[in-house]
C-alpha positions in Angstrom: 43.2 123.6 -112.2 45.8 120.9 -111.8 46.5 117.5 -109.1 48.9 117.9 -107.4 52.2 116.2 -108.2 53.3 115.6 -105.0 50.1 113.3 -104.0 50.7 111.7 -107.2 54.5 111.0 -106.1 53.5 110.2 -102.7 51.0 107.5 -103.3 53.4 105.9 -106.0 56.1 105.8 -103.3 53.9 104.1 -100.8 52.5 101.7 -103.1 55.8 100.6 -104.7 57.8 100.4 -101.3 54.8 98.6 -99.2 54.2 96.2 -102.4 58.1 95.0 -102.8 58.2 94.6 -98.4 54.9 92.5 -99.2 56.4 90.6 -101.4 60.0 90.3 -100.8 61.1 91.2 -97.8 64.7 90.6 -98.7 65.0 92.9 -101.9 63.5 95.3 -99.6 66.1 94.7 -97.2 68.8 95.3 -99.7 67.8 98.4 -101.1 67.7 99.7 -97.8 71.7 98.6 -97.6 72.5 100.0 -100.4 70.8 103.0 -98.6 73.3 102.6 -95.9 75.9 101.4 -97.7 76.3 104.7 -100.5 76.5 107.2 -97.6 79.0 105.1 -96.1 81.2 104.9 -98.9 80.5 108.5 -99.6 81.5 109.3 -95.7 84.6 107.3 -95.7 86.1 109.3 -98.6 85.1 112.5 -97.5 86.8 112.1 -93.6 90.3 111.2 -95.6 90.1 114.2 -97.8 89.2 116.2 -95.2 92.3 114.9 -93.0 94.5 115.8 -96.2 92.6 119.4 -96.5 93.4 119.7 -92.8 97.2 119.0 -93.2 97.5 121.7 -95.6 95.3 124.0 -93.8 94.0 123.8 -90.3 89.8 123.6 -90.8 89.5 123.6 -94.5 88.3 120.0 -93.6 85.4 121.3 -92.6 84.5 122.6 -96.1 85.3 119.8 -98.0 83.8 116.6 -96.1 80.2 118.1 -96.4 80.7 118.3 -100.8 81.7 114.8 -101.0 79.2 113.3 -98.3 76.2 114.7 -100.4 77.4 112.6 -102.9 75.7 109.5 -101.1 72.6 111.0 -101.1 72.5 111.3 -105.2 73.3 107.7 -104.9 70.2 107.1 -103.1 68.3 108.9 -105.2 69.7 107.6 -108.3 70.0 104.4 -107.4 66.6 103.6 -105.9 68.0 103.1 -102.5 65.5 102.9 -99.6 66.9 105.4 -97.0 65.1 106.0 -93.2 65.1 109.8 -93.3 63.4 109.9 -96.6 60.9 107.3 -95.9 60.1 109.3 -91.9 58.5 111.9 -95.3 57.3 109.4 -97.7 55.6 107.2 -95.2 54.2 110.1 -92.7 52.3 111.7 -95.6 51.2 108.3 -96.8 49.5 107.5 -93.9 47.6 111.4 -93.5 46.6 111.1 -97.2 45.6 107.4 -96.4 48.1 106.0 -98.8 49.4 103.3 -96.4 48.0 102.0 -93.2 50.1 103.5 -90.4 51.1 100.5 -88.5 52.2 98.7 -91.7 54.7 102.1 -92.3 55.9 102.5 -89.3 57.1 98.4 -89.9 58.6 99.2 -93.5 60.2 102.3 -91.3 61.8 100.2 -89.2 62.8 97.6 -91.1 64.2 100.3 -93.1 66.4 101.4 -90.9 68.1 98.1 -89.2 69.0 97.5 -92.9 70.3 100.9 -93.2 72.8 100.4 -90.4 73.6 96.8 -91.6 74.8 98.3 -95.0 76.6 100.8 -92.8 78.4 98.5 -90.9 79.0 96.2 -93.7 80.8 99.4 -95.7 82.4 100.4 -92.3 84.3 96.6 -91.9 85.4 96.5 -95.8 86.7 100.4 -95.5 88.5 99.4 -92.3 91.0 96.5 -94.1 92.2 99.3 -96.7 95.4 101.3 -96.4 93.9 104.7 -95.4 92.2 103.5 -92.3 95.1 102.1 -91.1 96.2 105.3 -90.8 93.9 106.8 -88.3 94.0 108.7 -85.1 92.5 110.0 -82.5 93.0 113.3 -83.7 91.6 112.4 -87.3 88.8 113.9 -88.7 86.5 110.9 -88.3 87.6 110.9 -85.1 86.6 114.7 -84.3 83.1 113.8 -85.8 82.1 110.9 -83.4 83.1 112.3 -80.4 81.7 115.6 -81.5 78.2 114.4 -81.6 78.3 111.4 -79.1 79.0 114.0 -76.4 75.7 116.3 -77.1 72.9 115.7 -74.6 69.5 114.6 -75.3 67.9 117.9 -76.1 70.5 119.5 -77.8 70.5 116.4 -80.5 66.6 116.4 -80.9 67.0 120.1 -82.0 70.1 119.2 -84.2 68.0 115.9 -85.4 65.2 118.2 -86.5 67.3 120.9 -88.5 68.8 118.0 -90.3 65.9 116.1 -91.4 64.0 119.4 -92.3 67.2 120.0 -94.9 67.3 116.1 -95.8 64.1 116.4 -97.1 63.9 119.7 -98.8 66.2 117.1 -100.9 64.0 114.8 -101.4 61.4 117.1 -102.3 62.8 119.1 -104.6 64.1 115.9 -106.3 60.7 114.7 -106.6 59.1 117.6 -108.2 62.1 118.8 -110.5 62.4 117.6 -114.2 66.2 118.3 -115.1 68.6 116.1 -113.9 71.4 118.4 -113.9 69.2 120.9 -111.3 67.7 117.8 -109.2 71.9 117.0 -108.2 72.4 120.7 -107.6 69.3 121.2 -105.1 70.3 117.9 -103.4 74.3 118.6 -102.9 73.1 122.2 -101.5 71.0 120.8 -98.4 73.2 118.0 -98.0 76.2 120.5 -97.8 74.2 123.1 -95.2 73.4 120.5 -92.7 76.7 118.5 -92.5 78.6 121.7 -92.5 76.4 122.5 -89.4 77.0 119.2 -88.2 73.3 118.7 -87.7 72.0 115.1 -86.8 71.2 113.0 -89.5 70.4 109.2 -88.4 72.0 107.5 -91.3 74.9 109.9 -92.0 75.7 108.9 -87.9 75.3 104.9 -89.1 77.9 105.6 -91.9 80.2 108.0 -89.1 79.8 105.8 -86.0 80.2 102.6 -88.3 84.1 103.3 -90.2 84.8 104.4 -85.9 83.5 100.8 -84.9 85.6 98.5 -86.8 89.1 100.8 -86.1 91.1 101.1 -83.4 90.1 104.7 -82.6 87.0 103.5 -81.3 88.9 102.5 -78.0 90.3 106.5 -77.8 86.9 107.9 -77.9 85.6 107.6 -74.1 81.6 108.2 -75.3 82.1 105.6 -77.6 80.2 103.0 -76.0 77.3 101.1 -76.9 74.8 102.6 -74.3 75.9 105.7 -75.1 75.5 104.8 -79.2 72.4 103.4 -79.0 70.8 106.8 -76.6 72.0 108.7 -79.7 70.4 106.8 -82.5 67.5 106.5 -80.4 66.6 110.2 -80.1 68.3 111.4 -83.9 65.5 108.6 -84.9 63.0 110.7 -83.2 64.3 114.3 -84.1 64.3 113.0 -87.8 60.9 111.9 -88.1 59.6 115.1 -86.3 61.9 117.3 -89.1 61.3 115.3 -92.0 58.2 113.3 -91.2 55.8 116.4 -89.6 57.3 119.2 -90.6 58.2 118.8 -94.4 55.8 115.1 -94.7 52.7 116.3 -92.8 52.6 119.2 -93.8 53.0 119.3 -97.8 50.3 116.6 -97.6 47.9 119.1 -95.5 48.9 122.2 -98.1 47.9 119.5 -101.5 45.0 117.6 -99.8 41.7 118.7 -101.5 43.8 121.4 -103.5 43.5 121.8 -107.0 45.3 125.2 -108.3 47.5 126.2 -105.5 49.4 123.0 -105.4 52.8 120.9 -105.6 
């Protein structure tokens, strides 16, 4: 007979996030750049390798970015970073195990994710005053990526959105109930890698992608680069994600450890 560790983890979470947006709003709203910020920095990195790979070797770009993108997500993780996709889990089984009152997560949720793309964008402007962005094309990887998913219709990114959340969070979960360091990285880096190489939906990663695209002068090559069309897209990845991560993965781990004492997580 055991409690489950996931509950245990889950309430934590909710306490400690809802307490620090209780109290200070703006620490919250930091940590939730820094969310932003790391997958940015991690994104920006990864589209110049994978130009480089690319010059060597048509489509070995492809392999690449995905390795060093995951990297933002052990950031997070690490670094106590408060990320949108992660809290759509967090904050969905907090309110079905009673945790957190709903309406005051889906506020944190929000609020979590306007600072996300603020950290984004911040990231976006600094990496776009450095040599390598100067750089750019329209045929650049970063490029390929943006147009690439701005020109998916509504349904097809809500399926996409899904997928990606669902791996996002196999992350997160996985982090939370493994002990070694060394094989919480390795679990994470291995969902991260599947759905980027897929080139699944993932709300923040497109804040980090959309955002280095804003600030250069590619952005006016890209014809469904436009604000209307931007803001359709984040709309219904926001969607997709929570229905992945938050009733799929969220939801239902807190329905298989509620009232469960030996087969749990």
């Amino acid at each position: 007979m055991s409690e489950s560790l996931f509950i245990s983890k889950i309430e934590y979470a909710c306490y400690k996030k809802e307490e620090l947006f209780n109290r200070s709003k703006a620490k919250y709203a930091i940590r939730s750049m820094f969310a932003g910020a790391f997958l940015t920095l991690s994104t920006a990195a990864g589209v110049i390798v994978a130009d480089l790979m690319n010059g060597f070797a048509s489509g070995t770009g492809r392999f690449v970015f995905p390795f060093i993108f995951a990297w933002g997500l052990v950031y997070i993780l690490f670094l106590n970073a408060e990320l949108t996709t992660s809290n759509m889990m967090y904050l969905t089984a907090g309110t079905f195990l009673k945790k957190i009152n709903w309406k005051k997560a889906l506020l944190i949720l929000l609020y979590c994710t306007f600072f996300n793309l603020v950290g984004a964008l911040f990231i976006g402007f600094i990496f776009n005053q450095t040599s390598e962005f100067t750089h750019l094309t329209s045929k650049s990887f970063l490029a390929g990526i943006a147009e690439h998913k701005l020109s998916r219709p509504n349904q097809l990114v809500i399926f996409e959105g899904i997928v990606a959340n669902i791996f996002v969070n196999i992350a997160i979960l996985s982090y939370l109930l493994l002990k070694n360091s060394t094989a919480k990285i390795l679990i994470v880096i291995s969902a991260i890698y599947m759905f980027v190489f897929l080139t699944n939906e993932h709300l923040a990663a497109n804040f980090a992608s959309f955002s280095l695209v804003a600030f250069n002068k590619i952005a006016g090559q890209i014809e469904v680069f436009n604000l209307l069309n931007i803001f359709r897209h984040f709309s219904v990845t926001f969607l997709a994600n929570w229905i992945g991560g938050g009733l799929l993965i969220g939801l239902s781990y807190a329905f298989l450890n509620k009232d469960e004492t030996t087969y749990v997580d």
